[in-house]
C-alpha positions as CSV (number, residue, x, y, z in Angstrom):
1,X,0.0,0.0,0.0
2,X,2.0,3.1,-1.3
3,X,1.7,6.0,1.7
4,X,-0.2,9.0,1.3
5,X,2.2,12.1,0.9
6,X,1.3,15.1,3.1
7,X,1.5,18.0,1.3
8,X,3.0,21.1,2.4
9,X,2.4,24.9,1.8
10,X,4.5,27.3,-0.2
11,X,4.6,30.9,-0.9
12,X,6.9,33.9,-2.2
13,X,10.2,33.8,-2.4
14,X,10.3,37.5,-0.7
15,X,8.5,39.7,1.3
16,X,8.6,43.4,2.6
17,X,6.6,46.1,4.5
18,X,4.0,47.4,2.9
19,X,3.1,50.6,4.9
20,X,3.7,51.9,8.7
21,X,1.3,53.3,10.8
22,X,1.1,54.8,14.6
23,X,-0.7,55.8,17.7
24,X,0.6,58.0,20.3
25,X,-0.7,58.6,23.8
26,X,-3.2,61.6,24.1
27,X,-1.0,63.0,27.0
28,X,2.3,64.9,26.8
29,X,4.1,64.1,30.3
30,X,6.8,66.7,30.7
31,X,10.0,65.5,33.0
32,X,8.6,68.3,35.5
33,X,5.7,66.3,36.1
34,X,7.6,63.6,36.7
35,X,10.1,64.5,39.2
36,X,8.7,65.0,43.0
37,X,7.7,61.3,43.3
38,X,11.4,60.4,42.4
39,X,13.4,63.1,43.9
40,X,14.8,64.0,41.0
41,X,14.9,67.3,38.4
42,X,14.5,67.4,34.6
43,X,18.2,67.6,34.2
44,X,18.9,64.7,35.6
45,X,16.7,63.2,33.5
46,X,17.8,64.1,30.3
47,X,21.3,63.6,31.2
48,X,20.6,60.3,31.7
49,X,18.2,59.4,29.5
50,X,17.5,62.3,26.7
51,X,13.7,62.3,27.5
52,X,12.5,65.9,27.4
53,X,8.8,64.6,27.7
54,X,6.5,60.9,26.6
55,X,3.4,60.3,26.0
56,X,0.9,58.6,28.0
57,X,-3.1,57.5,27.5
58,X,-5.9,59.1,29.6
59,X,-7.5,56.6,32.3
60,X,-9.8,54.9,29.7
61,X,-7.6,54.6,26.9
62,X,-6.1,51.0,26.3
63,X,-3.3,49.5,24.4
64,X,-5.5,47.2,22.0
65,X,-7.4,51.3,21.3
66,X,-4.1,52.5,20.1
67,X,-3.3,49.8,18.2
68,X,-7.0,49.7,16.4
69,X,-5.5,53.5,15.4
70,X,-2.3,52.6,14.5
71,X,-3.2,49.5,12.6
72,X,-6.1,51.4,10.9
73,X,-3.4,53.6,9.1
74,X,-1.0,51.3,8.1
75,X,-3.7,49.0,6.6
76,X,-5.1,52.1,4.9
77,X,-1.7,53.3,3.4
78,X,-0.9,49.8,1.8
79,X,-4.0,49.6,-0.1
80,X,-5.1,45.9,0.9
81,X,-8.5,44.6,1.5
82,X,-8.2,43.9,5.5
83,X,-10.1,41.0,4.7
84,X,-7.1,39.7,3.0
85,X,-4.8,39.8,5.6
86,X,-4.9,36.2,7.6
87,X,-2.4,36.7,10.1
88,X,-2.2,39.5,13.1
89,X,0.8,39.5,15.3
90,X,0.6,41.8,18.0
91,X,3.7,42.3,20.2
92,X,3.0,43.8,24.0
93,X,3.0,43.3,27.4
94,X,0.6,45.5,28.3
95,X,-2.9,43.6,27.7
96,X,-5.1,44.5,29.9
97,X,-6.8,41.4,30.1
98,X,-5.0,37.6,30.0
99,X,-7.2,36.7,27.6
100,X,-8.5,37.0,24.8
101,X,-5.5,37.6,22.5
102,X,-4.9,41.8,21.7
103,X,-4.5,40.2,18.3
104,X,-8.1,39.0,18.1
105,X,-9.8,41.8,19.2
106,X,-7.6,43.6,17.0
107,X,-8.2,41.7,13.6
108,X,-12.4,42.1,14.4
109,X,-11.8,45.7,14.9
110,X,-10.2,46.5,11.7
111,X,-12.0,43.7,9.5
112,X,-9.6,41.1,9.1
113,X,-11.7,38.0,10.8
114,X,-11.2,35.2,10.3
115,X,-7.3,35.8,10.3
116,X,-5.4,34.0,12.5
117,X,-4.4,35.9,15.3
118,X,-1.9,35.7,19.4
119,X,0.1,38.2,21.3
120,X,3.5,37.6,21.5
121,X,5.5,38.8,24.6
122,X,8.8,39.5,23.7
123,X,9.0,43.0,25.6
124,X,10.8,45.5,23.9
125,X,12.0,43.0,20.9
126,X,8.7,42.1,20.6
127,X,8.1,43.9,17.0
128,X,11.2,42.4,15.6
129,X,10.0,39.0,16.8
130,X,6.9,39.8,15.0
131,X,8.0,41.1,12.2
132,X,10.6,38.1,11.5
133,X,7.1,35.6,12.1
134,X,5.7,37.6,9.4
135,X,8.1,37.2,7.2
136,X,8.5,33.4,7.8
137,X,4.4,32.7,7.7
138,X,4.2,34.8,4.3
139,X,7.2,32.9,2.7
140,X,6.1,29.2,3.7
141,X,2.5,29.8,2.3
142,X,1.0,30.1,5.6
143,X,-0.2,33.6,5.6
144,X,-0.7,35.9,2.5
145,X,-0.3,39.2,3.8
146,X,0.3,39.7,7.8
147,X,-0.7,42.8,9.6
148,X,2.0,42.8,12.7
149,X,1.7,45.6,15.6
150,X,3.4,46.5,18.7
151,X,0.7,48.1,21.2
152,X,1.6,49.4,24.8
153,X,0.1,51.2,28.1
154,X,3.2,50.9,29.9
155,X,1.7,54.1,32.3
156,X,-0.5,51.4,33.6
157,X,2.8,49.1,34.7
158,X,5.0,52.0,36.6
159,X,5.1,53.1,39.9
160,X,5.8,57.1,40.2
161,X,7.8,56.8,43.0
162,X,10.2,54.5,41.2
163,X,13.7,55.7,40.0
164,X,14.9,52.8,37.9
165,X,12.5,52.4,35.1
166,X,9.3,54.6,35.8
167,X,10.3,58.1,33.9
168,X,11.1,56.6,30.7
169,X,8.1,55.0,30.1
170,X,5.2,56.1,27.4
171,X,2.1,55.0,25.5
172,X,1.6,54.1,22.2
173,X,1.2,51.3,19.2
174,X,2.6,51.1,15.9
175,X,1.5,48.8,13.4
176,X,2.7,47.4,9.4
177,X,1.3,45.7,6.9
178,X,4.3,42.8,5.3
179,X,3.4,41.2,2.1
180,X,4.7,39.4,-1.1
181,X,7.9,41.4,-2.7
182,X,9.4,41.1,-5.9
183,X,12.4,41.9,-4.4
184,X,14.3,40.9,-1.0
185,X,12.3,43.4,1.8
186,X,13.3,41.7,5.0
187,X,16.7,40.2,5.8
188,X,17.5,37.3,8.1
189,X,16.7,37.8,12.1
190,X,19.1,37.4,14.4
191,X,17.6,36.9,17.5
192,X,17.6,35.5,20.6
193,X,17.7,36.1,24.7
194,X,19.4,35.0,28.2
195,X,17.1,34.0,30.6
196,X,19.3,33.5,33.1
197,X,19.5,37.1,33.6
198,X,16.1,38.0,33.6
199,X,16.0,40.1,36.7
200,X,17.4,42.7,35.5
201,X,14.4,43.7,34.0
202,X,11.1,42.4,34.9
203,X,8.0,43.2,37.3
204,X,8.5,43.2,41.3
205,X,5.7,40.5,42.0
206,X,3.4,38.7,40.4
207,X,-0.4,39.0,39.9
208,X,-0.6,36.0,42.4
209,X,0.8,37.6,44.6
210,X,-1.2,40.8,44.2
211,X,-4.5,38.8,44.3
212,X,-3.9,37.2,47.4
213,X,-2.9,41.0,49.0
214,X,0.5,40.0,49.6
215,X,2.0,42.9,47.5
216,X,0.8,45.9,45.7
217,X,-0.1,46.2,42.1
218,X,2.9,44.7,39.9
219,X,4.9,47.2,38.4
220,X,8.3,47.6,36.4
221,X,11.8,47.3,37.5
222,X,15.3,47.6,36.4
223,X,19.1,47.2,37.0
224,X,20.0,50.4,35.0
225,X,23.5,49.6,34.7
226,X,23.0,46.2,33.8
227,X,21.2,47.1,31.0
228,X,22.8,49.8,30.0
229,X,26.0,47.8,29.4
230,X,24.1,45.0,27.8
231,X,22.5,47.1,26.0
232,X,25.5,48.9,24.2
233,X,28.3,46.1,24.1
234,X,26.1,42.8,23.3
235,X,23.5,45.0,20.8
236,X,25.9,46.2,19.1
237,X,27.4,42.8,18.6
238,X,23.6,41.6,17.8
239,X,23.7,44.9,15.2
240,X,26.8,43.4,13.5
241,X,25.5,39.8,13.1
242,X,22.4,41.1,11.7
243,X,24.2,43.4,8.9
244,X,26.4,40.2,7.8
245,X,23.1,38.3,7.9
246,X,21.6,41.1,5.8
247,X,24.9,40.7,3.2
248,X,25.1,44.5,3.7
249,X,27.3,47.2,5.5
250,X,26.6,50.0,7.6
251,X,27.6,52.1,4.9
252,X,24.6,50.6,2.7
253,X,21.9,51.4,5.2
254,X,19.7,54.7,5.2
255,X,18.6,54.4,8.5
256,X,19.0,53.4,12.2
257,X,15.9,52.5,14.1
258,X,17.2,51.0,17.7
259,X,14.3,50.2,20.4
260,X,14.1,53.7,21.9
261,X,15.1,52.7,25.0
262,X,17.9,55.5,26.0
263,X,19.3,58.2,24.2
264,X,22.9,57.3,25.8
265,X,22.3,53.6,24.2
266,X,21.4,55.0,21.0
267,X,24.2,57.1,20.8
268,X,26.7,54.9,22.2
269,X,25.5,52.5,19.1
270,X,26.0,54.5,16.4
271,X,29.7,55.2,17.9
272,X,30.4,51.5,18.0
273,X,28.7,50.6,14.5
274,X,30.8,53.5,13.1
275,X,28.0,54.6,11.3
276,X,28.2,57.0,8.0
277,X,26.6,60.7,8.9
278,X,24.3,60.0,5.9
279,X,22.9,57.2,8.1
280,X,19.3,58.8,10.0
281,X,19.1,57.5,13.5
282,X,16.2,57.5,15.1
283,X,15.8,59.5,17.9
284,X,12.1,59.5,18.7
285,X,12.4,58.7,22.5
286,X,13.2,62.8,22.9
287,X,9.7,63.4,23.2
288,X,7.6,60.1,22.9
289,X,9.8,57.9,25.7
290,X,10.3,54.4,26.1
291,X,7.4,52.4,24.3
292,X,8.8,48.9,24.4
293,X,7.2,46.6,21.9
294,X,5.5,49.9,20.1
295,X,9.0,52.0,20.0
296,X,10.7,51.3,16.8
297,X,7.3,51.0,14.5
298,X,6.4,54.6,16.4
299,X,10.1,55.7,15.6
300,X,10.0,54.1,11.8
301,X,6.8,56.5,11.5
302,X,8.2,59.6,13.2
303,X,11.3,59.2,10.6
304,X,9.4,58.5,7.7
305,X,6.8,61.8,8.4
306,X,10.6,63.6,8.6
307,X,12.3,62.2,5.9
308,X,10.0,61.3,3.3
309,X,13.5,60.3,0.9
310,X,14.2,57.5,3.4
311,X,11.6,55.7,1.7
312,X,12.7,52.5,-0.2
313,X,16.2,52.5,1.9
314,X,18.1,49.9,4.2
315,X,16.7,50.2,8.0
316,X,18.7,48.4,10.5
317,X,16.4,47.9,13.5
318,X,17.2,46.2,16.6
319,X,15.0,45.7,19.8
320,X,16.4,44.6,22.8
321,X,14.8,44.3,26.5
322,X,13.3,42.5,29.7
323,X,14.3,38.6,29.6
324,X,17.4,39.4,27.8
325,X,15.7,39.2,24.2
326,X,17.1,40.5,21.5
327,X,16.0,40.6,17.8
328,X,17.3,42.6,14.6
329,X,16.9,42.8,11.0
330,X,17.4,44.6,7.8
331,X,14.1,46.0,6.0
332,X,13.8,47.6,3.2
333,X,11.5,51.0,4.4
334,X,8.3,51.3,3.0
């Protein structure tokens, strides 16, 4: 009896983003508003961080409400049907609920049911996680075009009175569209994490915890110079690996989009990359703070609304964060 013979899917040989859209917070928080909880001044601040101000959602706004936004625009700008897109990543750690999936509110909201759709936590790599499952799903014949968004309330996580992580936090989503290419669009990922480190970032108790009134409401922490060394020597490793992945240089790229995480980070990066002043890094954290999974689709938008002539030029984008998880990879900006 000859054996049946599964068949399996396949799809394009390349892929790419289609369009970029973004959601910001409805609230500009200055560093002055900021500072009596923490003892601290807006110098310091900036000094340490480059945050001038973020932004942060009223009371009754929620991630999954900036990401309808967000998403809304980028599936507008690409010009697809959202009822052909059959996949919805959506990076975060800032559901509100446990369940149902962000993603599959998401896809009702914008018309793409039935997709396929799950959260991903991958903190602040969380979009490059994303973005590299996109790729992969669109390529094997899994999914035909993928709408793939990174969505936080991290103001709903912090505690004011915190000095290690609280100030540089903001609200906001970002969202693409990734679809067949005639051309390469998305490189390799390199990716990856250390676990065995994870305290350096990561909440102070758990919701068990919290439920049984052992502890307070779960908020963020850091190790600031943990991460901050991490950060700058292993990235910029990551960064590297991700360029030879890519078969490129830094000297081919148009852009740097980093997870906006510090300004001293980013900085220290571009020092180490030795990257060509006709290379744009993004510096979006200045005014819109740290957005975890949301920060570098917010910062892809911020420098695309800036410099229109990026468009259809190398991006190096890395995201790095709590867990130790790191992801980067060449795109080709929409």
């Amino acid at each position: 009896m000859t054996k049946p013979t599964l068949q399996q899917s396949h799809g394009p040989a390349f892929t790419r983003i289609l369009s970029v859209g973004a959601a910001r917070g409805d609230l500009t928080v200055p560093n002055d508003d900021l500072v009596g909880p923490i003892d601290s001044s807006d110098e310091w601040i900036q000094q340490r961080t480059g945050i001038i101000s973020r932004v942060r959602a009223s009371k009754d706004v929620q991630a999954v409400d900036l990401a309808v936004v967000a998403a809304t625009e980028a599936i507008e700008k690409s010009g697809i049907d959202p009822t052909l897109i059959d996949a919805v990543i959506v990076a975060t750690i800032s559901n509100g609920r446990q369940t149902p999936s962000m993603a599959a509110v998401l896809a009702d909201k914008v018309g793409a049911n039935p997709a396929a759709a799950y959260d991903i936590n991958a903190a602040c790599a969380g979009y490059a996680y994303a973005v590299a499952q996109a790729d992969a799903l669109i390529r094997t014949g899994v999914a035909h075009y993928a709408l793939v968004v990174g969505a936080e309330k991290l103001s709903d996580l912090v505690d004011p009175t915190d000095r290690s992580i609280s100030f540089l936090l903001g609200d906001g989503a970002g969202a693409v569209v990734i679809g067949p290419s005639d051309y390469p669009g998305i490189s390799s990922t390199v990716w990856g994490s250390d676990g065995s480190k994870a305290g350096a970032i990561q909440m102070n108790h758990t919701l068990q915890e919290y439920h049984r009134g052992e502890s307070e409401w779960p908020t963020l922490r850091q190790e600031g110079q943990t991460v901050f060394r991490w950060a700058v020597w292993d990235m910029a490793k990551v960064a590297k690996q991700a360029l030879e992945a890519a078969g490129v240089t830094s000297a081919d790229l148009a852009a740097f989009i980093p997870h906006q995480a510090n300004m001293r980070i980013i900085d220290e990066f571009a020092k180490l990359l030795k990257l060509p002043e006709s290379v744009v890094i993004a510096r979006d954290i200045a005014t819109t703070g740290n957005t975890s999974s949301a920060s570098i689709p917010i910062a892809t938008h911020t420098l695309l609304a800036e410099h229109p002539e990026l468009s259809g030029g190398l991006a190096l984008q890395i995201g790095f964060g709590a867990g130790l998880v790191f992801g980067a990879q060449v795109v080709v900006l929409p």
